[in-house]
C-alpha positions as CSV (number, residue, x, y, z in Angstrom):
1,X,108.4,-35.7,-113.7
2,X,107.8,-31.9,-114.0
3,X,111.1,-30.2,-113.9
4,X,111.7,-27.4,-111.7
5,X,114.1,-24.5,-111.9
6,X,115.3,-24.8,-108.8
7,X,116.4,-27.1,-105.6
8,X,116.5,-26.0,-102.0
9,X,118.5,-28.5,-99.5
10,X,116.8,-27.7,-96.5
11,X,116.1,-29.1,-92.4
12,X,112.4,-29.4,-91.6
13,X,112.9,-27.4,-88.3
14,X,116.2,-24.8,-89.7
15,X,114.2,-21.4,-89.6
16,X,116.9,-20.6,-92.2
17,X,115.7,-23.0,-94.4
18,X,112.1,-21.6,-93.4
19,X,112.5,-18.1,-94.2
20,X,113.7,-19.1,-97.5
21,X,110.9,-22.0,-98.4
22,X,108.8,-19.2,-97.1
23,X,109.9,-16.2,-99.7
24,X,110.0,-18.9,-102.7
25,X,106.4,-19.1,-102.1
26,X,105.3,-15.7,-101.7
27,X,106.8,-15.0,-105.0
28,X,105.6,-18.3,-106.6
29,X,108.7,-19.8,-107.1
30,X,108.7,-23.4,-107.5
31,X,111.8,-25.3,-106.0
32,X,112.0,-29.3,-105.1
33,X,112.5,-29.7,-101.4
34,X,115.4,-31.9,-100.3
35,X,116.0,-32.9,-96.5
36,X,120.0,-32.2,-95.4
37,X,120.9,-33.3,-92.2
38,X,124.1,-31.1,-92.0
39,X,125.6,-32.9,-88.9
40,X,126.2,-35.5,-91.0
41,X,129.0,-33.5,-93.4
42,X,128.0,-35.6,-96.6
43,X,130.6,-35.3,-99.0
44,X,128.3,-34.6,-102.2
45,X,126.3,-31.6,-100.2
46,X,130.3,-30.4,-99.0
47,X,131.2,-30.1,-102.9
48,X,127.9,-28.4,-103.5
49,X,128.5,-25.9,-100.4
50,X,132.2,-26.3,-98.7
51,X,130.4,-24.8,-95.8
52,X,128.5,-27.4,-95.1
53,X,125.4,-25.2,-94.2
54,X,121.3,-24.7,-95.3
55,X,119.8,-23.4,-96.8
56,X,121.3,-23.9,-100.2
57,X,119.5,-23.2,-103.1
58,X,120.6,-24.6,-106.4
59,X,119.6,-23.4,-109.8
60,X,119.3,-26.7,-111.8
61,X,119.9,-25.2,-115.4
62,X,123.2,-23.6,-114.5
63,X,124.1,-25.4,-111.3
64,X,124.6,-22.2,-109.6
65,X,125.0,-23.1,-106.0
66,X,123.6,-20.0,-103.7
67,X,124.6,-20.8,-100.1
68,X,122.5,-18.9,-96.9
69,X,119.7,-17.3,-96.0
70,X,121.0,-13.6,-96.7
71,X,122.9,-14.8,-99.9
72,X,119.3,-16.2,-101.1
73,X,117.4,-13.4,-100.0
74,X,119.4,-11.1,-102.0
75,X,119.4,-13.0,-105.1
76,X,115.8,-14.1,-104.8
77,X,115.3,-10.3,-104.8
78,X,117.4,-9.7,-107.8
79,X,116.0,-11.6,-110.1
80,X,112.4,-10.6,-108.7
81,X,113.1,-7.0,-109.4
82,X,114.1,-8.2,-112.9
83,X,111.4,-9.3,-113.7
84,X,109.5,-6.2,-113.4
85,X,107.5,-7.2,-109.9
86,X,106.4,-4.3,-107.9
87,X,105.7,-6.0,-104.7
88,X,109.2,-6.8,-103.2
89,X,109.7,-8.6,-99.3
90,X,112.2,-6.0,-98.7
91,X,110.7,-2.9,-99.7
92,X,112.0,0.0,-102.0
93,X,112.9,2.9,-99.6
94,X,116.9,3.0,-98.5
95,X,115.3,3.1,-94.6
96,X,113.0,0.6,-94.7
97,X,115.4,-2.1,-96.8
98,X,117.6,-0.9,-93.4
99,X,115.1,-1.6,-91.2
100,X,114.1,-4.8,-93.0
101,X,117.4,-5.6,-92.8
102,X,118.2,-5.0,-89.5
103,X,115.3,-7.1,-88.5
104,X,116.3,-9.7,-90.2
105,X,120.0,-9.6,-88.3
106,X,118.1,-9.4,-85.1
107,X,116.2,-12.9,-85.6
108,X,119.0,-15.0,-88.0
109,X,121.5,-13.6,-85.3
110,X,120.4,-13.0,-81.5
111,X,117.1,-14.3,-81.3
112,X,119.0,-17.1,-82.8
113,X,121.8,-17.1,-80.1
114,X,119.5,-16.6,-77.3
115,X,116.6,-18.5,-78.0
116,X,116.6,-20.8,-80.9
117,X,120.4,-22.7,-80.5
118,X,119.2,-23.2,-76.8
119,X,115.9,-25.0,-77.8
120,X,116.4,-26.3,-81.5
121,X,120.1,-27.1,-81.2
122,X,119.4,-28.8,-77.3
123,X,116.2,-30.5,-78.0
124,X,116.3,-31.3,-82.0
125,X,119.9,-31.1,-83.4
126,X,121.7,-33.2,-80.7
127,X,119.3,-35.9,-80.3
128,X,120.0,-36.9,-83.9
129,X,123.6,-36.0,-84.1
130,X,126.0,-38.6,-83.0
131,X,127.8,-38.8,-79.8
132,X,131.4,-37.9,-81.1
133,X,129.5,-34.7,-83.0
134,X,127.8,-33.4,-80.0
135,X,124.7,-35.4,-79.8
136,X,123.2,-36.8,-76.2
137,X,120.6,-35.1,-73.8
138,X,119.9,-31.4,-74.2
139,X,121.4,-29.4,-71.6
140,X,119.0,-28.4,-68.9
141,X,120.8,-24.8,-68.4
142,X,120.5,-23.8,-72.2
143,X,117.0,-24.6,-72.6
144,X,116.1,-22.8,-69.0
145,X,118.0,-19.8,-70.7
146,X,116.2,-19.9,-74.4
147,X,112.9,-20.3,-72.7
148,X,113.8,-17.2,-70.4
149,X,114.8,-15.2,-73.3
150,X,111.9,-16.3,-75.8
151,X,109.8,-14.2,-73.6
152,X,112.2,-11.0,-74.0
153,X,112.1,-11.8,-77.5
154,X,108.3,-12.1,-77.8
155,X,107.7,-8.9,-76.0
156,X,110.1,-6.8,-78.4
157,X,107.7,-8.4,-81.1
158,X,104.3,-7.0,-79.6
159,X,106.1,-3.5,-79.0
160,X,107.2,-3.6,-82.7
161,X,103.3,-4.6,-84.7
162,X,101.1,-1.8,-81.9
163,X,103.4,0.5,-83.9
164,X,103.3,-1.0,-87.6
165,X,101.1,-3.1,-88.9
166,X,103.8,-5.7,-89.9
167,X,106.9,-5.7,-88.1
168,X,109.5,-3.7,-90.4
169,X,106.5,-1.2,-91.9
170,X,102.9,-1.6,-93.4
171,X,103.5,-4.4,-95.6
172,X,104.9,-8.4,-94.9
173,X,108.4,-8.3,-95.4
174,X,111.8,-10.7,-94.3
175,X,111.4,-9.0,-90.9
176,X,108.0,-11.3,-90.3
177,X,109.5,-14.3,-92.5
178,X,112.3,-14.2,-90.0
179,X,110.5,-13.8,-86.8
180,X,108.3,-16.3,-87.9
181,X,110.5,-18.8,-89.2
182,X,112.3,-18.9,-85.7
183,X,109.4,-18.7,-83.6
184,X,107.6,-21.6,-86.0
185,X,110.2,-23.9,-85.2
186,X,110.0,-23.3,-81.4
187,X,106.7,-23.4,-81.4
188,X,107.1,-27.3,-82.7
189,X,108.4,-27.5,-78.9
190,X,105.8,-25.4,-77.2
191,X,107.8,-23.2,-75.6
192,X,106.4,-20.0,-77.3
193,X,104.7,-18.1,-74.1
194,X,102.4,-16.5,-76.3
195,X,100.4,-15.2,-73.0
196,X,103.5,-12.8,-72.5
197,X,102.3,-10.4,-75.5
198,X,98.9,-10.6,-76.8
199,X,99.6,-8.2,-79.6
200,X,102.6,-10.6,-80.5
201,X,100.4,-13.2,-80.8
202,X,97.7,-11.8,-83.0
203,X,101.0,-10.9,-85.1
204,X,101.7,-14.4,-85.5
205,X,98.0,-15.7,-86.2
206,X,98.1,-13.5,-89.0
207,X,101.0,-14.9,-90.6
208,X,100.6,-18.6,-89.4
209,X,97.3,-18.3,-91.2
210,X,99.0,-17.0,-94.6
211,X,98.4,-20.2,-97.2
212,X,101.9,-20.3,-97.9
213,X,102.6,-21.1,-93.9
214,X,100.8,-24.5,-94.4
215,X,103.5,-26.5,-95.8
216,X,105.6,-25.3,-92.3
217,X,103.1,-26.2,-90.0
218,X,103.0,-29.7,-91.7
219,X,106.5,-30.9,-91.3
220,X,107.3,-33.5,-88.4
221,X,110.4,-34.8,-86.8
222,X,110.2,-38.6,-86.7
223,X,109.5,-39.3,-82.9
224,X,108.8,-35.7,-82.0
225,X,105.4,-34.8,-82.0
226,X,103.9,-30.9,-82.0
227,X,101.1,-30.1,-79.4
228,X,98.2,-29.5,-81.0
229,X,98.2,-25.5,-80.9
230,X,101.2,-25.8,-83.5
231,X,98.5,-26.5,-86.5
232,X,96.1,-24.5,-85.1
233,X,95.0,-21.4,-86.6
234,X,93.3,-20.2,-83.7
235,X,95.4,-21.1,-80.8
């Protein structure tokens, strides 16, 4: 067995866990990939991370235990500074590590609320979770509501890219890991309306075609099948 330097416990459909699977890649970082299904509160992942949350990215040699997507990001770009990279996902300037920033708070937090926990958490999360947790049928009202917002969402993304050529500035940053992360996952439901913004939707081919985006677009949910478009680089 080749021994890596790192593990990351992480949900195939989390967009947490994607941004940060995503970033590792970029910046050729290898990691082994194991599944956590939080819902379940296993006491071994609770002693790793009392939170009880992914991602969470363990280094194996120390047993440091880094728990979260902003928590990760930071230290991934720590220790990729110190190595003497020049290319960095969250820029150099003080105003566009802000706006990187801030991007990254929009997606992780309100496209999250609006969007993602209405589809993800309805249509994914409670079918698996047990009753007494939460689990059953998704709510009709929530997933009306994240559908309504994705749109919203999706526009703000095509007003962003005809002014930049990636969201945060004119490099990839976490602003597009994010974005795409969340949208990835909802797009495993088909309820992206990419027809709402074609300039969004160029965005996203871009990235979606990025190698390191193939490993995403390969995950399944047992019983829960993509449409085709999902895998398709030229939907």
């Amino acid at each position: 067995m080749v021994n890596v330097p790192y593990t990351l416990y992480h949900y195939p459909l989390c967009p947490f866990s994607r941004i940060i699977r995503l970033a590792l890649s970029i910046y050729k970082i290898e990691v082994k990939m194991v599944q956590e299904r939080t819902w379940e509160r296993r006491a071994d992942f609770l002693k790793m991370n009392p939170g009880g949350t992914i991602p969470l990215l363990i280094h194996e040699k120390t047993g440091l235990a880094i728990p979260g997507t902003n928590v990760i990001i930071e230290y991934l770009e720590e220790i990729h500074s110190s190595h003497g990279k020049q290319n960095s996902l969250m820029f150099r300037g003080i105003p566009e590590r802000v706006e990187v920033r801030r991007l990254v708070c929009w997606f992780n937090e309100k496209f999250n609320d609006e969007v993602t926990r209405n589809l993800i958490g309805e249509k994914i999360y409670r079918r698996f979770m047990a009753k007494k947790l939460g689990g059953g049928p998704p709510d009709g009202l929530a997933v009306r509501t994240g559908i309504a917002n994705a749109r919203i969402h999706v526009r703000y993304i095509g007003y962003l890219i005809r002014r930049r050529k990636w969201l945060a500035g004119q490099a990839l940053s976490y602003a597009d890991l994010a974005a795409a992360a969340h949208l990835s996952c909802i797009d495993y439901l088909g309820h992206v309306p990419w027809n709402e913004d074609e300039d969004a939707k160029t965005w996203y081919a871009r990235i979606k075609s990025h190698p390191v985006f193939r490993p995403l677009l390969s995950d399944r949910i047992m019983g829960i099948q993509p449409p085709e478009a999902y895998s398709d680089l030229d939907f």
